[in-house]
C-alpha positions as CSV (number, residue, x, y, z in Angstrom):
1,X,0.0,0.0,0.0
2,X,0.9,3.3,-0.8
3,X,0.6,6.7,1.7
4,X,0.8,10.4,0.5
5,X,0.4,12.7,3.0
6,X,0.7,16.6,3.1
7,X,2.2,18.6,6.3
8,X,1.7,22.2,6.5
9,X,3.7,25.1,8.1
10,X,4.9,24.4,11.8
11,X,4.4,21.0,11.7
12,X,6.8,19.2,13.3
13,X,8.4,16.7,10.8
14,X,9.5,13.8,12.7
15,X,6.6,14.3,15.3
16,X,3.6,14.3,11.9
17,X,5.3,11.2,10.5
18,X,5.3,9.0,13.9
19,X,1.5,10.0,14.4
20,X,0.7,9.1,10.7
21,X,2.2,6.0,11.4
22,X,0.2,5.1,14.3
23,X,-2.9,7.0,13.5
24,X,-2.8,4.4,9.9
25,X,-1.2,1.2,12.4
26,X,1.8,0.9,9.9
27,X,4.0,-2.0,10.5
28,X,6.5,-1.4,8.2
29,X,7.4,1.0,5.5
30,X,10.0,3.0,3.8
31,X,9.9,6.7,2.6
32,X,9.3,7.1,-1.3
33,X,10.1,10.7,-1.5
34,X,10.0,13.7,0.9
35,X,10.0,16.9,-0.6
36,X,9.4,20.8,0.8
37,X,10.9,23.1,3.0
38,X,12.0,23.7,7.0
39,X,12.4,27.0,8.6
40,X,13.9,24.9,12.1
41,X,15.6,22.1,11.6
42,X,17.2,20.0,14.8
43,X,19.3,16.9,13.5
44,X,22.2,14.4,15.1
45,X,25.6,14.3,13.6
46,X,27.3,11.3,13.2
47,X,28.8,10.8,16.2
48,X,25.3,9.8,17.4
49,X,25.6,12.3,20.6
50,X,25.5,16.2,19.1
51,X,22.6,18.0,17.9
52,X,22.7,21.0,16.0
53,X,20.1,23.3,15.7
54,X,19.4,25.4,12.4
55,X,17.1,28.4,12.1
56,X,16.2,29.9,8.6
57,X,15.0,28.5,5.4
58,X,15.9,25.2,3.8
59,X,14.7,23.2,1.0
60,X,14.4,19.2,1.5
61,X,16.7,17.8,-0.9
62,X,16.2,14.4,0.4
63,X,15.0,11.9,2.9
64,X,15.2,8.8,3.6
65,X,14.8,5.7,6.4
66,X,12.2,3.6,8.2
67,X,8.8,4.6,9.5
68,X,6.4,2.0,11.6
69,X,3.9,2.4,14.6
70,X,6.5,1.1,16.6
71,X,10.2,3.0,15.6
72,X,10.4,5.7,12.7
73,X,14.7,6.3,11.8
74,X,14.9,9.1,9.2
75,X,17.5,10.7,7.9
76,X,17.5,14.0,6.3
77,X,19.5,16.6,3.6
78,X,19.0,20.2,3.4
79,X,20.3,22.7,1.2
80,X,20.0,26.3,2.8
81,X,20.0,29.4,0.2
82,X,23.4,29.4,-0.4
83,X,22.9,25.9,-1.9
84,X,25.1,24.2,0.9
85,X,24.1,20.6,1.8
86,X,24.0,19.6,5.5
87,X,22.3,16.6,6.7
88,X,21.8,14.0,9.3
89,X,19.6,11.8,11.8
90,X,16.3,13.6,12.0
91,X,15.1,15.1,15.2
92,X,12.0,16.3,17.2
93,X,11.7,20.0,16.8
94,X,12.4,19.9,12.6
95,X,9.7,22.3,11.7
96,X,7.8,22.5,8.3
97,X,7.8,26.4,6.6
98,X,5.4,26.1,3.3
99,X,5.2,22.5,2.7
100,X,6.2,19.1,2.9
101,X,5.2,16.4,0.8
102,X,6.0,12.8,1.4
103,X,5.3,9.3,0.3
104,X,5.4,6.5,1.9
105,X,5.3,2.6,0.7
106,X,3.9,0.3,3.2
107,X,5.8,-3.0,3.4
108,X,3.8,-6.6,3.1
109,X,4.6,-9.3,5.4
110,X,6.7,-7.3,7.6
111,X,6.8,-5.7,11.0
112,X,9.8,-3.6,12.5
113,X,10.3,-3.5,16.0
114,X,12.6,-1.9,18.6
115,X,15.0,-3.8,20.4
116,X,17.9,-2.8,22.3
117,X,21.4,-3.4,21.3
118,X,24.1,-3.0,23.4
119,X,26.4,-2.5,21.3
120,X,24.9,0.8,20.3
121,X,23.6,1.8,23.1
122,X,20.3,2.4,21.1
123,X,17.1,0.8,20.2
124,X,17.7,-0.8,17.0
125,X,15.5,-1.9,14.1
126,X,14.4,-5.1,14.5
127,X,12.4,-7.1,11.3
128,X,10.1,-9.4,11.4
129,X,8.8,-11.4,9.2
130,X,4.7,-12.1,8.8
C-alpha cells in the first residue's frame, strides 16, 4: 500500500510522520520521497551524541529511512540558500515552513520493531517477518 500525505507550516516533521504511522497502524514501511521546506531544523551528527540546531529556510533535498507504529529512523538533507548541503539523523523539533510532501510505501509481510542493542547503546530496528 501506498501513503501520501501533506504537512503544513509548523508541523513538526519527525513528530507528523510518527502519528501518521500510528494513527494508519503501519507496521512497516519505507519513505518514497520527501519533498518541501523547513524554517527549524534540529538533527544528530554522526557521532550519534551532538545535535545542531538550524534556524532559517531550507529546501528538503532528500530523505530517507524507516517509519512503523512502533520505531520511525529518518535521515534528512538540506540545502540552505546558499545551496550548501548539510544533513543528518532527523530530530524532534524539525519544523515544516510552506510544505512538505512525502510518500510513503507500506511494506507486506513485515513488521519492525525496537529492540535494544548493546552494542549501540540504542534501540535498533528489529524485522520481522509475517
Amino acid at each position: 500500500m501506498t501513503h501520501a500525505l501533506r504537512l503544513h507550516r509548523g508541523d513538526d516533521l519527525l513528530e507528523s510522520i510518527r502519528a501518521y504511522a500510528a494513527a494508519h497502524d503501519i507496521a512497516a514501511a519505507a519513505i518514497v520521497s520527501g519533498v518541501g521546506c523547513v524554517y527549524h531544523a534540529v538533527i544528530r551528527d554522526a557521532s550519534g551524541v551532538n545535535t545542531h540546531t538550524l534556524s532559517g529556510r531550507y529546501e528538503i533535498v532528500s530523505m530517507t529511512g524507516t517509519v512503523s507504529k512502533a520505531r520511525t529512523h529518518l535521515h534528512i538533507a538540506l540545502a540552505g540558500e546558499d545551496l550548501r548541503v548539510i544533513g543528518g539523523h532527523l530530530c524532534p523539533g524539525t519544523l515544516v515552513n510552506t510544505t512538505c510532501e512525502i510518500v510513503l510505501l507500506e511494506l507486506d509481510g513485515v513488521r519492525f520493531c525496537k529492540e535494544y542493542d548493546p552494542q549501540t547503546g540504542y534501540n535498533e530496528l528489529e524485522i520481522k517477518y509475517i
